[in-house]
C-alpha positions in Angstrom: 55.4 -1.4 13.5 56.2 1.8 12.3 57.0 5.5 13.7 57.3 8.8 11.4 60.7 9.1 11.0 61.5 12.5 10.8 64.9 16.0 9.0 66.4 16.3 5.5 69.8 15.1 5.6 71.3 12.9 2.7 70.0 9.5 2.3 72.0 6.5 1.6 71.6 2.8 1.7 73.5 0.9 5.1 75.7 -1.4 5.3 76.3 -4.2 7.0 79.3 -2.5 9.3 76.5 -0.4 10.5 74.2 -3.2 11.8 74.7 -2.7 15.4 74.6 1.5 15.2 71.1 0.7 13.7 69.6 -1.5 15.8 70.1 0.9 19.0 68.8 3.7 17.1 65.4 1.2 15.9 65.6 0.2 19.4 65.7 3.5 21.5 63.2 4.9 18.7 60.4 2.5 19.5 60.8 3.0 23.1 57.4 5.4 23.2 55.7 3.6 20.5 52.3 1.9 21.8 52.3 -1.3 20.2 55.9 -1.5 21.7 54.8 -0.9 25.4 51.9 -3.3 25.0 54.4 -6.3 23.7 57.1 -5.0 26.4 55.1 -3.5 29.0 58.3 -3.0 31.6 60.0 -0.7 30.4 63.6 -1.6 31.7 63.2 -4.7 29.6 61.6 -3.0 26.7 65.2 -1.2 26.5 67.0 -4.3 26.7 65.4 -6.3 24.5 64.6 -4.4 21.6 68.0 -4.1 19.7 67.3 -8.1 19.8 64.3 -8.0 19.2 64.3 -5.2 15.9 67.0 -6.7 15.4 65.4 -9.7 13.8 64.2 -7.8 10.9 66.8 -5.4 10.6 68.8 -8.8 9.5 66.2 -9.8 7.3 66.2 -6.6 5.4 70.2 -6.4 5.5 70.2 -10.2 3.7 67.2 -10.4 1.7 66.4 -6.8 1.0 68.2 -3.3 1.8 68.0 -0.6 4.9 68.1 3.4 3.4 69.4 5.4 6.5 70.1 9.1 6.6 74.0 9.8 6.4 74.3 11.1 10.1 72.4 7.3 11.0 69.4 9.3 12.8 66.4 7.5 10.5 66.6 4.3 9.5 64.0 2.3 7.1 64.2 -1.6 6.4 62.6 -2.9 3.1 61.9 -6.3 2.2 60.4 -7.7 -1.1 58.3 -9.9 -1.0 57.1 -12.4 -3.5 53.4 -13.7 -4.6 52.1 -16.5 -2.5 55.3 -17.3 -1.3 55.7 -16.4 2.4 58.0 -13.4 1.3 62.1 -12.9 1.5 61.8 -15.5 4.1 59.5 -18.4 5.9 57.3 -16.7 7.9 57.5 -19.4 10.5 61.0 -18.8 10.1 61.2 -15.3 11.1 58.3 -15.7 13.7 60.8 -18.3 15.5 63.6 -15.5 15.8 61.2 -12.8 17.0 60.4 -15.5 20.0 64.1 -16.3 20.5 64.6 -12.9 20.7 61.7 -12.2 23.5 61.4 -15.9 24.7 58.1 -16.8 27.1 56.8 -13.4 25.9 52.9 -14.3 24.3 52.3 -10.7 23.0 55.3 -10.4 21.0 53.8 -14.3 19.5 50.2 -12.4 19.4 51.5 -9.5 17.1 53.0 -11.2 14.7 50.2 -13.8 14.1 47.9 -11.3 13.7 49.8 -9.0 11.7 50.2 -12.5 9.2 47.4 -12.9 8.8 46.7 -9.3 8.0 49.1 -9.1 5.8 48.3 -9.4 1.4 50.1 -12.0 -0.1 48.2 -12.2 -3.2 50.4 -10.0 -5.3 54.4 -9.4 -5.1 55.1 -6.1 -3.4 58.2 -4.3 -1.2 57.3 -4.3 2.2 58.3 -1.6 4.9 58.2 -3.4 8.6 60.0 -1.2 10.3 60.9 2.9 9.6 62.3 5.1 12.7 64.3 8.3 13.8 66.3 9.1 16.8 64.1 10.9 19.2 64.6 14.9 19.1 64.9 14.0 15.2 61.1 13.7 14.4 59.1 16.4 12.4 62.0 17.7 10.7 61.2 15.6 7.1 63.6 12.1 7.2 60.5 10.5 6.8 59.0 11.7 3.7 63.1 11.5 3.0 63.2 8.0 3.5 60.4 7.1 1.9 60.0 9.2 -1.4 62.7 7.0 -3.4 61.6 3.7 -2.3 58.3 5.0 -3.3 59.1 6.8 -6.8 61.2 3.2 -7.5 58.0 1.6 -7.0 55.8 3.5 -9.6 58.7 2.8 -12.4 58.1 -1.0 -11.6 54.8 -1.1 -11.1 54.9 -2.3 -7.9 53.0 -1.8 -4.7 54.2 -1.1 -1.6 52.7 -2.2 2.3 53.2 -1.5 6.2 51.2 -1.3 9.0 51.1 1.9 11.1 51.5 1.5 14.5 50.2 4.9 15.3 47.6 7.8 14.3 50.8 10.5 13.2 52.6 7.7 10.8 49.4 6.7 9.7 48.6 10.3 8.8 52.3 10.5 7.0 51.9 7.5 4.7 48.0 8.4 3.5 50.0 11.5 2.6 52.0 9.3 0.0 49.7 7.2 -1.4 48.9 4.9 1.5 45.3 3.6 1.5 44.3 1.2 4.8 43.6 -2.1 3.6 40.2 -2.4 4.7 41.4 -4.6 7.9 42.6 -3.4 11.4 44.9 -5.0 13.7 42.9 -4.8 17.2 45.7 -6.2 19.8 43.8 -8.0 22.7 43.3 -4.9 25.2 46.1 -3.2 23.5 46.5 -0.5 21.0 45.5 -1.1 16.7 47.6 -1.2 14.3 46.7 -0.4 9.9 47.3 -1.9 7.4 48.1 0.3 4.9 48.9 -0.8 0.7 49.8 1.5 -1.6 49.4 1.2 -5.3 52.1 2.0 -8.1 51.4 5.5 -9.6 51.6 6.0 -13.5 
């Protein structure tokens, strides 16, 4: 799930000090984003759960790959490489067990992730963005195309791809902007909003 992080400040990678600061800010950022309100349709709980609930990959990404966030901690992106065939930084049955310990008896937040598995190429080893955000008021000023342009230029010196899925038509519009193709497959959430898969291929 993604949103167009937005405002040119200086970029840096987190640490792990920071781990709480970032999950509100992933949390509070999501709180208008539509595959959000499908999986967490009450919004009261949608606020509390989400720090959890993000927080599940913003862990992942802390151990097994890195977070970039802007210096004043009002963007954040997660990263996570992810290897050929092999389930990526970690089991996938692994991480789909904290995402329902995080949002426990909730079948959408299950539905999302299966389908966004299976949706997802495993064929070739790639660095894989789940999650990019900014603060709202913060969007539209450039922290996305911030974020993302290093990661991105990193990628073409190693020749390797990159993937997401766009959890809106504005983000989606961002990353087709920097190299993003859609996958040929769409994630159609059961009377719920879509979601695109989007690969990008290593520039020479």
């Amino acid at each position: 799930m993604h949103q167009e992080a937005a405002g040119t400040t200086g970029i840096r990678r987190a640490v792990k000090a920071e781990r709480d600061e970032i999950s509100l800010l992933i949390g509070e950022a999501f709180m208008a984003d539509p595959v959000s309100g499908w999986v967490f349709p009450d919004e009261e709980y949608r606020r509390a759960v989400h720090p959890v609930f993000f927080g599940v990959y913003l862990d992942a990404a802390l151990r097994d790959g890195w977070v970039d966030v802007t210096d004043d901690l009002s963007a954040a992106a997660l990263w996570l490489p992810v290897r050929a065939a092999d389930g990526g930084p970690e089991e996938d049955d692994e991480l789909g067990g904290r995402l329902a310990g995080a949002a426990p008896g909730n079948d959408r937040a299950r539905v999302v992730g299966e389908l966004t598995g299976l949706a997802h190429p495993m064929d070739r080893s790639h660095y894989y963005l789940p999650v990019i955000v900014a603060a709202p008021g913060r969007r539209s000023q450039g922290r996305g195309r911030a974020l993302l342009t290093p990661v991105l230029d990193r990628c073409d010196r190693e020749g390797m791809p990159a993937y997401l899925e766009a959890s809106n038509e504005r983000s989606k519009a961002l990353y087709e902007r920097l190299g993003f193709v859609s996958t040929g497959t769409v994630v159609d959430l059961p009377d719920g909003p879509r979601m695109w898969p989007m690969w990008r291929e290593p520039r020479p």
